[in-house]
Each structure stands twice: as C-alpha cells, then as structure tokens.
N, C-alpha and C positions, 0 to 999 in steps of 0.2 A: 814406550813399550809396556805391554800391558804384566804386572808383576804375575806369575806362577806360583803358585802353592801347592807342593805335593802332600797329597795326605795318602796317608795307608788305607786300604778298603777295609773297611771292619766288615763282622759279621753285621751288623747293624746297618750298613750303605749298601752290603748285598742282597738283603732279604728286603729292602727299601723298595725295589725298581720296578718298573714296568710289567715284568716277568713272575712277581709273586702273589701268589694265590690264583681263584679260576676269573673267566673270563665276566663272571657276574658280577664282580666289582665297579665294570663300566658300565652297570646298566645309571637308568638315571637316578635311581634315591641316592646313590654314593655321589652325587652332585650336588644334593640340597643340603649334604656334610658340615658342620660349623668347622671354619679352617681355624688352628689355635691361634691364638698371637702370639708373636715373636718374644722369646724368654717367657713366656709364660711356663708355670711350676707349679709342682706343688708344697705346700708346706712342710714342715718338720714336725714329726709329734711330739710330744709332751708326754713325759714319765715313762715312756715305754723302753724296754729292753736295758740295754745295760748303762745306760744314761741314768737311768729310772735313782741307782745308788747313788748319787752323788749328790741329790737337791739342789734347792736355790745359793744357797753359799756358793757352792763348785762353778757353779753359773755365772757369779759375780766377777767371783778371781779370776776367771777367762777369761771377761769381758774387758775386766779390768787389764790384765797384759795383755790382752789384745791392742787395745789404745794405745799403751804407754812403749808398745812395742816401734811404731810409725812403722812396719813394713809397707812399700810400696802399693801393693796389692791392696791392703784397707785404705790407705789415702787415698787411691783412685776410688774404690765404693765411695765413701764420705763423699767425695766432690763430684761424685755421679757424672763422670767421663764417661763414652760411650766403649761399648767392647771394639773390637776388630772387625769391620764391618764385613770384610772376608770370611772370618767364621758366624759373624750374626747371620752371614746371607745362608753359611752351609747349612747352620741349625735351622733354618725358617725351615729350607727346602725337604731336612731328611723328614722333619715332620711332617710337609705337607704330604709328601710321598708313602708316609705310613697306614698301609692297607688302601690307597686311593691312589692308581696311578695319576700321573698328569702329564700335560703336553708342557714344552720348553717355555709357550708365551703364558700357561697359565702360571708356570713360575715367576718369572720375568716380572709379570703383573702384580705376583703378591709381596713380592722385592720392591716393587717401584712404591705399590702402597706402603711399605715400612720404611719409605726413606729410605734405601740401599743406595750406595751410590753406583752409578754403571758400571766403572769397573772393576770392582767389585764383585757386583751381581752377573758379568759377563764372565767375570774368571773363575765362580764356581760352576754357572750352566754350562761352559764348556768341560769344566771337568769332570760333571757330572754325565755330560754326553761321551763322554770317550770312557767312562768306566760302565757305561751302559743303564746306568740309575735315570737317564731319561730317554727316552726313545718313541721319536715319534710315529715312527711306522709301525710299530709293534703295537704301540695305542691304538693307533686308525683300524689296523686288520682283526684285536679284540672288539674294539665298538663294533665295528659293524657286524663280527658274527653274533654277539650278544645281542642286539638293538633289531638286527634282521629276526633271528627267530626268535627272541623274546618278546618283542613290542610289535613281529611285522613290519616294521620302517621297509619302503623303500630304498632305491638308492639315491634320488633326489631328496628324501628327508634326510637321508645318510648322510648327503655331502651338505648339508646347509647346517645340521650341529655340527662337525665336523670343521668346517671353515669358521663357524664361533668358537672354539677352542685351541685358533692359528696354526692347525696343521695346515703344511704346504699344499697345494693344491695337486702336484705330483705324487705327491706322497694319498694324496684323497685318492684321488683316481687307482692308482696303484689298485687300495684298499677295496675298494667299491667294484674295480672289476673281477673280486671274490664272485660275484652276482651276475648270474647271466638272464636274459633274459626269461628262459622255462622258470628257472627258480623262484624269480620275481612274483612268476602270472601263478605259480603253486601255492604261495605264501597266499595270494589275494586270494585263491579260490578255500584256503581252509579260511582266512577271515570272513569270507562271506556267510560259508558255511556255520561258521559260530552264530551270525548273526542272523540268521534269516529265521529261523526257529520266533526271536523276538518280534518281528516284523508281521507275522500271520495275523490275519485280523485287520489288518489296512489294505485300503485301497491300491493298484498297480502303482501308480504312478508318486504316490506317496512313499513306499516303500523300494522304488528305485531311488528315490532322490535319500533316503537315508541310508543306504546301503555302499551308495555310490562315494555320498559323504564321504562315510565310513574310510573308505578308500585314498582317496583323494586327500585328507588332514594327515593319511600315510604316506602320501609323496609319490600313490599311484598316479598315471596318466591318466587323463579324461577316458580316451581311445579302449587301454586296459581296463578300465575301471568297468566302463557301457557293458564291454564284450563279456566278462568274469560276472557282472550280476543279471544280466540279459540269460545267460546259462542258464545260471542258479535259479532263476523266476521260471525259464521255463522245463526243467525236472520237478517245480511244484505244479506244472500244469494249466500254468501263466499263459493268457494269450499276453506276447512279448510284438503284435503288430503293431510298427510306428516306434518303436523303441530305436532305430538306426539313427536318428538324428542327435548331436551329443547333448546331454541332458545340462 
C-alpha cells in the first residue's frame, strides 16, 4: 500500500497552483523557463546583520561543537545520505509550480529525471491533485484561452501542444470545445487582416500561398484557410478566379 503523508496547506502550496496569477503565464515564453534543480539554494552571506558581531573566532567554536556534538542530523550531512524522497519530490514540485503552472505528467517527468522513486513521486502528485496545486483541466481551459487570442492557435494546434504536455485527451476536448467554429474563422480573418497590408506588391498567387501559410502553421484547415484569404484578396480588388481549387 502506498504510504500517505499529510502535510498542512501553507500559504506557500496555495499561492503555488494552477489558479494563481492571469492566464498569460501559459503563454509559451513561460515554457522556455529554466526549471531549478532539486535542492538547489542560495548561499549564506558573510558579515551581514547581526552575525556581522561575532567574527571568525565565534565561527570556529560553532563549528567546533558542532562536530564534537555527533548529533544525528550532521552525521547524516557528512555521510551525504539522501533526504526523504517524499519531501525531495514535494520541494522539486512547489518550485516547479512557482509562478508556472504545470500539468501532472510535466511533474512526474521532472521527478523521474531527479531519480524520485515512484512511489514517492505518485504520493505527492496525488496529493497535490486533491489540494488542487495541480489541475489539469484548469490548465487545458487557460492555454487555450491564452494561446487562441494571443498567438491565434487553432484548435488543432490547440490540441497537438496540449497532448505534448499529457493532458488527457478528455480533458483536451473539453477545453478546446471553448471554440466554436465562428470564433475560430474571426480569429483567422483578423490574422489575415494583420497580414495582408505586408503582402501588397506581390503577385496573386504568391500572396495567397503566404497568407494561407500563415494560416495553416496555426492549425487552420486548408478549406478555412482558401475561403478567409480568398475574402480578404478580394475587398482589395483581387481578381480571386481559379482560386476554388485548395492551394
């Protein structure tokens, strides 16, 4: 049976989760994020504060009973036994969860790379899902409103990063059916419209095909894509004959 660990929700595991801050945290720079490594810290300063009184002597004698003490706790440092991998796994996660949300497999994955052992790492992701610090529906329905009107995504580019960050495929769909079709072909037609301005000065048929591009590397359909810059060519006055055939 797999051992349980109750921990208390600090403020620190609440302000953690899926739920804090706006939804521009899942756009995609907060991806290219350097994640910390496990125990990593920072140092201790030097001469500052009220340490500062004591000098190098005061430092010594410490050191010195510290040794001569054998408490438990320093013979494990010295023989560099590893912590509790139960709490090594909590520490990786709260930081990885700080100001970035993540899905349950992006944890899992950053567990597996630290050598966690499973269960371990399955006994805190669960208890991280039941205190709500991982959530993946809540992730799937911010990406996509972020990702849709910030970057334009599609719903088929919607669900292909989405299934690279192991949300359930129910859980995608769910998310994705935020998007109905109108909204989809509105989004394309203000893309087009950003772009078409750049496009003047080329040829028809060269300017459908970079347009359409345009489209299409967004997870628009060929079908929508034709029809949304077919428009747009012709309110500039485009003859658009021969353009039905999919490009």
């Amino acid at each position: 049976m797999t051992r349980r660990t109750e921990w208390p929700v600090s403020a620190t595991d609440q302000h953690a989760g899926p739920g804090h801050g706006s939804t521009a945290g899942y756009m995609a720079g907060s991806e290219d994020a350097h994640e910390p490594e496990a125990g990593a810290g920072s140092g201790t300063g030097h001469g500052t504060g009220s340490d500062a009184g004591f000098g190098e002597g005061a430092g010594r004698r410490d050191r010195s009973r510290t040794r001569s003490s054998g408490s438990p706790s320093s013979s494990r440092a010295e023989k560099g036994e590893p912590r509790d991998p139960v709490e090594q796994a909590r520490n990786i996660c709260l930081r990885l969860l700080t100001g970035t949300p993540r899905t349950r497999k992006q944890l899992a994955d950053a567990l597996r790379k630290r050598e966690i052992p499973d269960e371990a790492a399955e006994e805190v992701l669960s208890r991280f899902e039941d205190v709500g610090l991982i959530d993946d529906a809540a992730f799937a329905d911010a990406w996509v409103e972020s990702r849709h009107h910030g970057r334009g995504l599609a719903r088929r580019a919607l669900v292909r990063e989405l299934r690279t960050k192991g949300v359930d495929s129910s859980v995608i769909d769910e998310a994705v059916g935020q998007l109905d079709s109108e909204q989809e072909e509105a989004t394309a037609r203000e893309l087009v419209a950003r772009k078409l301005r750049s496009t003047r000065g080329l040829d028809r048929d060269k300017r459908l095909r970079r347009l359409a591009g345009m489209l299409a590397r967004k997870g628009y359909g060929e079908g929508m894509a034709l029809r949304v810059v077919r428009q747009a060519l012709e309110e500039e006055g485009e003859d658009t004959e021969g353009l039905d055939e999919p490009f």
